[in-house]
N, C-alpha and C positions, 0 to 999 in steps of 0.2 A: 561459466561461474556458478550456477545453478542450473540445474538438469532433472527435472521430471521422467520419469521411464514405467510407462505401463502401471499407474499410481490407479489401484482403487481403494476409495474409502465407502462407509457406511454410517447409517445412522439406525442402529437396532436393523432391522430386515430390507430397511431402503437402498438401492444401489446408489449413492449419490453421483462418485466417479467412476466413471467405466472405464479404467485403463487409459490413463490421458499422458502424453508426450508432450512435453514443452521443458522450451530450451531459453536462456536468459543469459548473455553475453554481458559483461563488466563495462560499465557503462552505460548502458542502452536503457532506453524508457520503452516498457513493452505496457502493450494494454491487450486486456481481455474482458471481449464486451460478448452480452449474450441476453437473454430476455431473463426475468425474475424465476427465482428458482433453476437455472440453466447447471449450476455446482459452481457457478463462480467466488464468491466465498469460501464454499468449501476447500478451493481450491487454495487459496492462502491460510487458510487453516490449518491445514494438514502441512503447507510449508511450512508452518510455523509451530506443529507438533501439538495443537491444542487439539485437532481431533484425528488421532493418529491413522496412518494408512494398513489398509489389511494386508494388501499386496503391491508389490512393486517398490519402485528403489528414487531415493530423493537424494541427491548428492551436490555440498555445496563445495565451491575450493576442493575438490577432488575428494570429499572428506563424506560417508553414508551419514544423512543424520536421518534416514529415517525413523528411527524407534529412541530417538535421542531428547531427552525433555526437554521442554518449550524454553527451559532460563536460560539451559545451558545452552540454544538453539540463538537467542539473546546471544548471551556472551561472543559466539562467533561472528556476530554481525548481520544478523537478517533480525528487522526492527517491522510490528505491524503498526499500522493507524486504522482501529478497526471498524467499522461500521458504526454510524451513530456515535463517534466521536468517544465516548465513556471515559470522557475526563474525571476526577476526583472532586466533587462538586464542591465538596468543603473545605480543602486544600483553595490555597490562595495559587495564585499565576505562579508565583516562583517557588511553592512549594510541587505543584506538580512537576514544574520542570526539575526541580533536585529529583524528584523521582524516577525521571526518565535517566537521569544519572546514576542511580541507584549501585550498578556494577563496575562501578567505574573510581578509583581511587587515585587517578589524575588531576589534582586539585587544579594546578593552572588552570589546565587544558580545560576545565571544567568550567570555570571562570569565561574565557574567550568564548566557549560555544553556549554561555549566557548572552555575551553581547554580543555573537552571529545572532541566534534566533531573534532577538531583539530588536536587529537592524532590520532581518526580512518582514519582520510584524512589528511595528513601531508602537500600534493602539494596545498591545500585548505588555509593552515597558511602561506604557499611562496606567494599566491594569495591573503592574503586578503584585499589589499587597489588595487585592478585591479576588474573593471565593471564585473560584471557578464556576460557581453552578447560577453565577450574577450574571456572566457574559450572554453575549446574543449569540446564535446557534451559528454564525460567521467567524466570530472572536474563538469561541468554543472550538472549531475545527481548526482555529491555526494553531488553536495551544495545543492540541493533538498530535499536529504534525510537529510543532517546536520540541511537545516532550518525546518525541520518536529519537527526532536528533539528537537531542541529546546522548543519547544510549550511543552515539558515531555510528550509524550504519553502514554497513558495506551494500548491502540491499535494505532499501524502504521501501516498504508493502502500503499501499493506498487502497482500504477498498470504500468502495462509493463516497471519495471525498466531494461530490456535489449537493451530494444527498439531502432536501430539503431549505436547500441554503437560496439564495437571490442571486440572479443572473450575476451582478455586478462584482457578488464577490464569488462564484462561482470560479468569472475570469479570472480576477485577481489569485485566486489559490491558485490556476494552473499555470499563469505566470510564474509564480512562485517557484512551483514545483519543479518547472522548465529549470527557471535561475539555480535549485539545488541541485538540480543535475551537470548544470554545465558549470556551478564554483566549488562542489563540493566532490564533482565526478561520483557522486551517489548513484550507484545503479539503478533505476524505480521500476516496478510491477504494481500498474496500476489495474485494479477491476472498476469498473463501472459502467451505469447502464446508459449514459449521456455518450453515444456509440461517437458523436460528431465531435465533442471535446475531446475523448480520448483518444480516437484514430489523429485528429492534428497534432496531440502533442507525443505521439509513439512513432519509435522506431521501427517497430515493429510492429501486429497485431495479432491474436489468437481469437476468432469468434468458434463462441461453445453452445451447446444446445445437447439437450437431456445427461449432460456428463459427461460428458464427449466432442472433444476438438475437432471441429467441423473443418474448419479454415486456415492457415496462417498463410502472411505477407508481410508487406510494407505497409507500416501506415498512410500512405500516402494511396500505395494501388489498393487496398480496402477500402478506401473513401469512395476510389473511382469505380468500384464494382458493383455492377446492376442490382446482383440478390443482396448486397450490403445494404444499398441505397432504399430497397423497397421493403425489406425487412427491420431495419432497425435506421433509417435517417430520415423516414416519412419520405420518399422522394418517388 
């Protein structure tokens, strides 16, 4: 569904990607976990055309988008949720989410995936005529993901949706996330640094380090592997 091939990017003289290869199958929750600063960001960045690649080839549905602008990148259906949440502070709950709707002139259709996101965030429909920038940094990340959805993604980009938040809703989003993947068949690419969240709920895993795809498996045999465990699970 989407294919990485020999993808380097840049930021002014820094090599951030070194040529990275990764692959994402229609349907699958993949995670890519790596220490700070490893390109993992970047790495959905440049999926997503906001910081485009110098070299190598990004193709989604058989389709090059790599030199292809970020909206139009949108419109095909790869949706990010991007670090630090950067909801619309001043925008009320239901006004960001009309915005996540923004390319979409399916009025029903547009209606129902009010009351989807609604149902998976309940405290989100108590909220939706209060600013976004009132919620607590928990509330904040689900409206993130809610306004993602809305855009119907065929892939939703996750990066460090744990980020700062309390254990308890921590879980609860990755439940979450699990539940859109299996009612919505949302393909997800998650990055973050909470290596033990994200290898349980991935099909797959990619760990990175200086730019560069060190590793992939299952998520399941990256749980069980030694330099995993001792590198990024404390074990």
């Amino acid at each position: 569904m989407l294919k990485l091939k020999d993808v380097h990017t840049y930021y002014g003289n820094i090599h951030a990607l070194k040529g990275i290869d990764l692959e994402v199958t229609e349907g699958e929750v993949i995670s890519l976990i790596g220490a700070n600063g490893a390109g993992k960001s970047t790495t959905l960045m440049t999926t997503c055309g906001i910081v485009p690649a110098k070299r190598g080839s990004i193709v989604f549905k058989g389709q090059d988008i790599t030199h292809m602008p970020a909206d139009n990148i949108v419109k095909l259906g790869i949706c990010q949720v991007p670090e630090g949440r950067r909801i619309f502070p001043y925008l009320t709950v239901d006004e960001n989410l009309d915005m996540g709707a923004f390319l979409r002139n399916d009025k029903d259709k547009i209606k129902e995936d009010f009351e989807y996101v609604y149902s998976l965030f309940p405290i989100l429909a108590d909220r939706k005529n209060q600013a976004g920038g009132t919620l607590s940094g928990g509330e904040q990340q689900m409206l993130a993901i809610s306004r993602a959805l809305m855009s119907r993604p065929k892939v939703l980009l996750l990066d460090e949706p744990s980020l700062g938040l309390a254990p308890i809703i921590v879980k609860q989003i990755f439940t979450i996330i699990k539940k859109i993947n299996e009612e919505q068949k949302t393909t997800i690419f998650i990055v973050e640094q909470n290596a033990n969240l994200a290898l349980k709920a991935a099909d797959r895993g990619y760990v990175m380090e200086n730019g560069v795809i060190t590793m992939t498996d299952t998520g399941k045999n990256l749980l069980s592997n030694e330099d995993i465990k001792k590198a990024y699970l404390g074990m």
